[in-house]
N, C-alpha and C positions, 0 to 999 in steps of 0.2 A: 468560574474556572480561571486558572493563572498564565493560562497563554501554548501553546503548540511546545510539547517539548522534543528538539530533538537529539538531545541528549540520547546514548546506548539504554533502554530501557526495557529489555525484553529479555529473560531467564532462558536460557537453552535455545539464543538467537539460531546456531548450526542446526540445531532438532527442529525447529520450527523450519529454516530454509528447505531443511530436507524432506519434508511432508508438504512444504508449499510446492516443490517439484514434483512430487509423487502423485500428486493432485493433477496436475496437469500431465501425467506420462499418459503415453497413448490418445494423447487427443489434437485432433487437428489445428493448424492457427484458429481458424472461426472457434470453432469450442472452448480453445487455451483463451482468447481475446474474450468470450462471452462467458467463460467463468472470472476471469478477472473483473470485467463488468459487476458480475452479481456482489464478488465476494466486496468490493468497493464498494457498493450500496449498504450490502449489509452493515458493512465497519461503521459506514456512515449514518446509518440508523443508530448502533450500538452506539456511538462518539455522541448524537443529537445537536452539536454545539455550533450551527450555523460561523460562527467566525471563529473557532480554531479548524474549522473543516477550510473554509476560505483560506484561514492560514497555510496550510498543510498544501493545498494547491499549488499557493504562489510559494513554497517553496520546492515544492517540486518540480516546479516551473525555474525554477531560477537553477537548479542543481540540475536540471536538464543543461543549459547552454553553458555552463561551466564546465560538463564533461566535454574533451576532445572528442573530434567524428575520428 
């Protein structure tokens, strides 16, 4: 594999946001927090790639403290 891209790479990014919301409507934090859980496992089964998953972290991690509180 060639490395984490995070480059815009996803077709009908709003339609997908808008069904990732819908996914969670009506569900309590615990349940919103514990379906994010799963569905991150499951990406990450789907991905299999031990170090673009690492990658993916530590940029997540890094775009965490670079947002303002």
């Amino acid at each position: 594999m060639s490395g984490l891209n995070l480059n815009p790479n996803l077709a009908n990014a709003d339609d997908f946001y808008a069904s990732l919301l819908a996914a969670h409507e009506g569900l309590s934090k615990a349940e919103s927090d514990a379906l994010n859980a799963r569905l991150i496992l499951i990406l990450a089964n789907h991905i299999g790639d031990r170090g673009i998953l690492s990658e993916a972290m530590e940029a997540a991690r890094l775009q965490r403290s670079e947002t303002p509180s």
